[in-house]
Backbone as a chain_set.jsonl record, in Angstrom:
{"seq": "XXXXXXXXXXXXXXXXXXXXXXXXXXXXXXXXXXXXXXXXXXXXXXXXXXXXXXXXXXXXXXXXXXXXXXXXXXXXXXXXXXXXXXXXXXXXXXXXXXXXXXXXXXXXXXXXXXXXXXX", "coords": {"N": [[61.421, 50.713, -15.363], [63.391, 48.916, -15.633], [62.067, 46.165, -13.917], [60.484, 45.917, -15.331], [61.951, 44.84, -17.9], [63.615, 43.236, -16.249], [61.282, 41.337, -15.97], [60.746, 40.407, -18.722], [62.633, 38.791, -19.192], [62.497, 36.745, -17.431], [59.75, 35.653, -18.184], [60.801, 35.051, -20.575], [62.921, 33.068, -20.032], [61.315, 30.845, -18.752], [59.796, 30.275, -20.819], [61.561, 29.475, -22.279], [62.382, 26.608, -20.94], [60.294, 25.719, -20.454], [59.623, 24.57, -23.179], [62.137, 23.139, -24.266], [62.046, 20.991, -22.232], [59.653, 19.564, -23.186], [57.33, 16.972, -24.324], [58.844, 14.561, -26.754], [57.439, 13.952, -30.042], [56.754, 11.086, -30.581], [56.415, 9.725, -28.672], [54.404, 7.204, -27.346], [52.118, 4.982, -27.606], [51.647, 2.753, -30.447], [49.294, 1.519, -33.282], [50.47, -0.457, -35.3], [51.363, -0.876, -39.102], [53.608, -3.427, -40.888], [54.766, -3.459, -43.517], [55.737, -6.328, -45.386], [57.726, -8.098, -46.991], [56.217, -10.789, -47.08], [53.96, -10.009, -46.705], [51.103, -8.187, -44.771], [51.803, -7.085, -41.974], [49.935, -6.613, -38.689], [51.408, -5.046, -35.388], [51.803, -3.696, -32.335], [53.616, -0.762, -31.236], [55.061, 0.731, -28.518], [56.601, 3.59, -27.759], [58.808, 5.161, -25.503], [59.659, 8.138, -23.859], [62.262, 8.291, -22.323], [63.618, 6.715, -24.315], [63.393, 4.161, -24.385], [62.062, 0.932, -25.022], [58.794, -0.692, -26.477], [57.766, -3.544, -28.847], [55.205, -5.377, -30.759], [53.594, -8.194, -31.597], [51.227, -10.765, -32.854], [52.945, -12.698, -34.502], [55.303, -11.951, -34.297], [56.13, -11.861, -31.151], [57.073, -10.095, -28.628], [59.014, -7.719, -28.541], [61.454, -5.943, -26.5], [63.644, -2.946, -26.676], [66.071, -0.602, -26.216], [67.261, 2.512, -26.863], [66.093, 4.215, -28.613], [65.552, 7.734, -30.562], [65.263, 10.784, -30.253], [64.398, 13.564, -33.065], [63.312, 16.486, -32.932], [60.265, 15.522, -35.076], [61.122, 13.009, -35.931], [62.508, 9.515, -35.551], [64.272, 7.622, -34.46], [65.199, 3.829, -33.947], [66.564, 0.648, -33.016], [65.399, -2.67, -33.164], [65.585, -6.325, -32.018], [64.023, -8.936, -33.399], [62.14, -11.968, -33.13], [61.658, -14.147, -35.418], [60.247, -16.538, -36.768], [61.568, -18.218, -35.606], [64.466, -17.335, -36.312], [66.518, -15.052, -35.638], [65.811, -11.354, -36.068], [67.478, -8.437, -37.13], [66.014, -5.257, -36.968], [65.424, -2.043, -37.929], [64.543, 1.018, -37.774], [63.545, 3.907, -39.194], [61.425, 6.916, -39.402], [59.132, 9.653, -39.153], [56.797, 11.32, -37.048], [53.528, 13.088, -37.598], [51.174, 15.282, -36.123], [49.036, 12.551, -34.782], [50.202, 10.083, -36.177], [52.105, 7.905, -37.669], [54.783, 7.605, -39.75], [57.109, 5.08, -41.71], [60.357, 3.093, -42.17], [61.392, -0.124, -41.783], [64.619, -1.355, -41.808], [66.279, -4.304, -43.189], [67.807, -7.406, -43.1], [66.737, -8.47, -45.46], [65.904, -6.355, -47.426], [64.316, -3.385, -47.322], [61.203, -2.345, -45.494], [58.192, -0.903, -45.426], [56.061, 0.969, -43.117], [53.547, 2.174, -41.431], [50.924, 4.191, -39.177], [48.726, 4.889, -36.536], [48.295, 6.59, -33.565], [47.41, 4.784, -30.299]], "CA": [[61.962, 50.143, -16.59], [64.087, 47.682, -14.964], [60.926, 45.7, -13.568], [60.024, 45.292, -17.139], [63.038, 43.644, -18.314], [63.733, 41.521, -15.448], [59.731, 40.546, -16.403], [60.528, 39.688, -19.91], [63.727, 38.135, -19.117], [61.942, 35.879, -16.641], [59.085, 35.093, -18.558], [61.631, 34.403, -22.014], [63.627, 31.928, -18.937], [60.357, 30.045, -18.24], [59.293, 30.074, -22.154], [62.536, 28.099, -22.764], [62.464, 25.676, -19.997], [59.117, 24.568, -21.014], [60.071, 24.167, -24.7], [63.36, 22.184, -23.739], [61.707, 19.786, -21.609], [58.594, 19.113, -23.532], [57.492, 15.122, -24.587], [58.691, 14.052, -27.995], [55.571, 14.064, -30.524], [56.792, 9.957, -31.196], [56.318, 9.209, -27.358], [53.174, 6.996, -26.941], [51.166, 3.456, -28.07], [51.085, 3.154, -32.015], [49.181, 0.144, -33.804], [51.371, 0.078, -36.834], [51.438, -1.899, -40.021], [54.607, -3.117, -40.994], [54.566, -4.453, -44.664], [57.019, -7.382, -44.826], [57.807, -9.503, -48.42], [55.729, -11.839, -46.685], [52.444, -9.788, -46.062], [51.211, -6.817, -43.755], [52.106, -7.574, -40.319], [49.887, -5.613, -37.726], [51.696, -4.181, -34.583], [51.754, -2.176, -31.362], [55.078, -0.02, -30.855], [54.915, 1.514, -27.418], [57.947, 4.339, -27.501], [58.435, 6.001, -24.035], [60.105, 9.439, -23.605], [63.903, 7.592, -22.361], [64.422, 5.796, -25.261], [62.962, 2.387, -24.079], [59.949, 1.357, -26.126], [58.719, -2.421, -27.064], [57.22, -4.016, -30.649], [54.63, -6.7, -30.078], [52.644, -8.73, -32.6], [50.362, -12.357, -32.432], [53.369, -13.479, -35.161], [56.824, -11.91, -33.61], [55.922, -12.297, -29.605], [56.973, -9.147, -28.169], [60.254, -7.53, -28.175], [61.816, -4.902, -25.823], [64.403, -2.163, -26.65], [66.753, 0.858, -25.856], [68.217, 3.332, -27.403], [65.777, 5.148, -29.622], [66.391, 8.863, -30.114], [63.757, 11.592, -31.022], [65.068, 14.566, -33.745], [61.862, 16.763, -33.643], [59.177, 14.889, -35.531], [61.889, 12.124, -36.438], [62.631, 8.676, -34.535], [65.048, 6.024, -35.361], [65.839, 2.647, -33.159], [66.685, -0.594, -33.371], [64.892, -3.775, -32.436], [65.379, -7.743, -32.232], [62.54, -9.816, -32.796], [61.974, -13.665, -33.656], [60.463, -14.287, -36.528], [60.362, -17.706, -36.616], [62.822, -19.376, -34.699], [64.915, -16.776, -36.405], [66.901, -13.375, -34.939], [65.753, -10.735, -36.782], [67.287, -6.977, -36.655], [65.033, -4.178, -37.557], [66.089, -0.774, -37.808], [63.457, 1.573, -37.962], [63.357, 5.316, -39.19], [60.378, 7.456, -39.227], [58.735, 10.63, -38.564], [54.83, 11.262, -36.397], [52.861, 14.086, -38.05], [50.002, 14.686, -35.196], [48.956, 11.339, -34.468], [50.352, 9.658, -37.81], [53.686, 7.706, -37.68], [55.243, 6.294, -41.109], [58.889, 5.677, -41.871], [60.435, 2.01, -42.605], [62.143, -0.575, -41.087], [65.865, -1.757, -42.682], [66.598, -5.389, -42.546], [68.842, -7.947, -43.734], [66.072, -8.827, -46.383], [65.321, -5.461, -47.417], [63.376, -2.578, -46.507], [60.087, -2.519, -45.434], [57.144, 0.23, -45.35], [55.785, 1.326, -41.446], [52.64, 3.08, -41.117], [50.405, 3.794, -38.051], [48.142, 5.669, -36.167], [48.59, 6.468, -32.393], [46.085, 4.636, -29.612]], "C": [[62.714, 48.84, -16.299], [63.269, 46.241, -14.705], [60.346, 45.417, -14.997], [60.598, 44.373, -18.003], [63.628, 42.537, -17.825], [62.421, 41.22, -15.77], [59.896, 39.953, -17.319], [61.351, 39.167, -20.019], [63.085, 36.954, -18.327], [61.037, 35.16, -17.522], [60.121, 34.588, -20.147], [62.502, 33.01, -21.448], [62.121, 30.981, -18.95], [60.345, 29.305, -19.603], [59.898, 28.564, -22.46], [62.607, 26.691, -22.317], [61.132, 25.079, -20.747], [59.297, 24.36, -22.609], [60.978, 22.757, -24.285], [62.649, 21.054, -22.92], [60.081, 19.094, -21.629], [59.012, 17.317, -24.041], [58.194, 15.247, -26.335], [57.545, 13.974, -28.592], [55.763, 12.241, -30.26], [56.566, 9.344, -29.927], [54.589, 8.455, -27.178], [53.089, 5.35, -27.359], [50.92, 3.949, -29.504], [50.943, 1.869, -32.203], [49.135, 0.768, -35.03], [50.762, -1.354, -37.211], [52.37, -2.247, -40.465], [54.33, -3.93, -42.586], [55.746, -4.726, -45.516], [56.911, -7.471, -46.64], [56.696, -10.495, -48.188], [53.698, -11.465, -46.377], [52.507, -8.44, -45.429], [51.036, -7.815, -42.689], [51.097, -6.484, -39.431], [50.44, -5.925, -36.044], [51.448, -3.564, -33.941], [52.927, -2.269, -30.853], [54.654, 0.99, -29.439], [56.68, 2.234, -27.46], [58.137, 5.378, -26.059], [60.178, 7.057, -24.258], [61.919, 8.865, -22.942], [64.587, 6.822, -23.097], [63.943, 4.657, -25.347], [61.768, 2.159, -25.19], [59.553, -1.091, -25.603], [57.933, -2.818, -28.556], [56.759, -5.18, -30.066], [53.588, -6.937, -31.035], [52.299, -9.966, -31.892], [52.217, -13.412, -33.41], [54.743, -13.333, -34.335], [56.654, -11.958, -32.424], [55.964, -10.418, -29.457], [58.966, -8.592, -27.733], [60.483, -5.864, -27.754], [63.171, -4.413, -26.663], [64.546, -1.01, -26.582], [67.051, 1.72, -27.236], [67.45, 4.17, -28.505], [65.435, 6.392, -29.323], [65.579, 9.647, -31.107], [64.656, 12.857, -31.473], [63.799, 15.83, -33.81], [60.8, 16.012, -33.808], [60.099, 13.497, -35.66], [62.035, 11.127, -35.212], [63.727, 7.917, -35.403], [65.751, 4.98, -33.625], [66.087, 1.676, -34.035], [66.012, -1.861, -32.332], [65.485, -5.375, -32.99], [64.575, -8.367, -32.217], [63.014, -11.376, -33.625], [60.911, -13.746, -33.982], [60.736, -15.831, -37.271], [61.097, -18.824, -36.43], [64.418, -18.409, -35.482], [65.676, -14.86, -36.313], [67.53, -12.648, -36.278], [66.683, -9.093, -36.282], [66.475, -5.993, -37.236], [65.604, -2.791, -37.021], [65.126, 0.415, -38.136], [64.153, 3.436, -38.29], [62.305, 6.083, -39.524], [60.42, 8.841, -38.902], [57.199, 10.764, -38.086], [54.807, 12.933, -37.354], [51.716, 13.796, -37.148], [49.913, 13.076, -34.677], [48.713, 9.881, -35.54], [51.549, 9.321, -37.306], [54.017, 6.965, -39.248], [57.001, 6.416, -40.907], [59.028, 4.104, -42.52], [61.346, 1.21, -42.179], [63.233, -1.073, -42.145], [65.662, -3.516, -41.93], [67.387, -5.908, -43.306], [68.325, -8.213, -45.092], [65.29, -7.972, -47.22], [64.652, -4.724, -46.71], [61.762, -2.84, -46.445], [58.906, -1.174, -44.954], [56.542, 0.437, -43.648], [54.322, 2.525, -41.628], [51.615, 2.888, -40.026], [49.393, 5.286, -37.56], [48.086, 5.68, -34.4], [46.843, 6.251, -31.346], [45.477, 5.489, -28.442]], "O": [[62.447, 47.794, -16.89], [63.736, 45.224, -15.219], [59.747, 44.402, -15.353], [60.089, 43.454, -18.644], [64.011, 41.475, -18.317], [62.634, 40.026, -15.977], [59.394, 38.829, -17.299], [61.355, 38.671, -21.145], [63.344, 35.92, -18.943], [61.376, 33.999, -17.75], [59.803, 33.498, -20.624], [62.74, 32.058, -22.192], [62.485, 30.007, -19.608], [60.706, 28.136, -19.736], [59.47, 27.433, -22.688], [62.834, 25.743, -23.07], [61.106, 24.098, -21.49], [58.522, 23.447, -22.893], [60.534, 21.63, -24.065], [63.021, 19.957, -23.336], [59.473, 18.467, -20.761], [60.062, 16.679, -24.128], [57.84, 16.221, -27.0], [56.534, 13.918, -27.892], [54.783, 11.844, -29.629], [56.496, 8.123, -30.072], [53.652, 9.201, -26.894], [54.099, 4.646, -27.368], [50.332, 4.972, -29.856], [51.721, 1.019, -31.771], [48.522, 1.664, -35.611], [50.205, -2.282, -36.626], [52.761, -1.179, -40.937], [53.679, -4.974, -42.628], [56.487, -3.953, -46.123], [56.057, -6.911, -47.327], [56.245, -11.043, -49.193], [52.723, -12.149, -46.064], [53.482, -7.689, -45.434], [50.421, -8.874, -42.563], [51.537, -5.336, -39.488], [49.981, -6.904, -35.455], [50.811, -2.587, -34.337], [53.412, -3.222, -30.244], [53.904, 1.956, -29.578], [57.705, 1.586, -27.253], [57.382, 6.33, -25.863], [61.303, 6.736, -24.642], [62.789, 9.473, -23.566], [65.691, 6.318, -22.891], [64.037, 4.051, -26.414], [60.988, 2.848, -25.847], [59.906, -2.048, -24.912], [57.6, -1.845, -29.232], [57.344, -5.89, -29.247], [52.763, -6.068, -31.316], [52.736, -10.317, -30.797], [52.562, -14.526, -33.015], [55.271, -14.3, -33.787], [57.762, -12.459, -32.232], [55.171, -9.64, -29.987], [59.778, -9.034, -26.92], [60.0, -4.876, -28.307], [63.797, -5.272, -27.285], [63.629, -0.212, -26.77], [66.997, 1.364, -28.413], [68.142, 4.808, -29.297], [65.034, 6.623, -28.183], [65.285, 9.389, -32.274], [65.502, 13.301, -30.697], [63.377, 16.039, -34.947], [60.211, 15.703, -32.772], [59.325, 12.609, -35.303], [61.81, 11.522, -34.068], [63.893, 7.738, -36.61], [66.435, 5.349, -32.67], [65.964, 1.642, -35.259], [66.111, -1.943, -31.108], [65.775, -5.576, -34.17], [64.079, -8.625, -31.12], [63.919, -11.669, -34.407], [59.783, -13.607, -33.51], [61.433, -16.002, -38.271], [61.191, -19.945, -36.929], [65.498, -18.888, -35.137], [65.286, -13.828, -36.859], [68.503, -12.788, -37.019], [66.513, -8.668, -35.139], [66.376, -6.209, -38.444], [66.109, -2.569, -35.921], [65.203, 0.579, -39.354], [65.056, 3.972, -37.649], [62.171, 5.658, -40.672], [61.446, 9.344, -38.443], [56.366, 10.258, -38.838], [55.761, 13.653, -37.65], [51.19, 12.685, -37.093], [50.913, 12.559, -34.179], [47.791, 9.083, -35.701], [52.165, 10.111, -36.591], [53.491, 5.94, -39.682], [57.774, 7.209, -40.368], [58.128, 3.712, -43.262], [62.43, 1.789, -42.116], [62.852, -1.219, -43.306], [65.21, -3.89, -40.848], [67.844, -5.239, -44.232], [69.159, -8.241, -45.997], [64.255, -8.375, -47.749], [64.29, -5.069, -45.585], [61.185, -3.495, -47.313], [59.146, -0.614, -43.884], [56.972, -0.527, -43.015], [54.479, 3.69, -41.994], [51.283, 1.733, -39.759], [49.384, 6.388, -38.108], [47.784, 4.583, -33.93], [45.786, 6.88, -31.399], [44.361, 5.221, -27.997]]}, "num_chains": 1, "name": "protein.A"}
């Protein structure tokens, strides 16, 4: 009997560990759309599993940042980009469903719509 419960105590210890230190779903390469006042913008958001990521278009160059922070399905960072000789902030919140991201970026000039599909 003993041998049974240290078994299912062990295997309920493993269970957890691999739960707890699974990827984020939002961790990967997404070519998003971001749709500005100005137009749809297309996008690729690379988000990596420490927070780091980058945002890179033909119009904004390519901008790096920290600090974004996975809830579940949920994401939210912040980025700087130059959007034409001017420093933009973007504030992004979102959630991935499978390999689906939408959410919307905040800016000084309003919000803006985010949708994507992961590469």
């Amino acid at each position: 009997m003993k041998k049974i419960i240290g078994g299912w105590l062990v295997l309920s210890l493993v269970l957890l560990v691999g739960c707890a230190s699974s990827t984020p779903p939002g961790v990967g390469v997404w070519d998003v759309e971001l749709n500005t006042p100005l137009g749809t913008l297309p996008a690729t958001l690379t988000l990596n599993e420490d927070g780091s990521g980058m945002m890179g278009s033909d119009q904004l160059g390519e901008a790096p940042f920290d600090g974004a922070t996975f809830d579940g399905n949920d994401i939210v960072f912040s980025v700087e980009v130059d959007a034409q000789g001017q420093t933009l902030m973007l504030d992004f919140t979102g959630s991935v469903q499978g390999d689906s991201v939408n959410g919307q970026f905040g800016s000084d000039f309003g919000d803006f719509s985010v949708s994507g599909t992961r590469q």
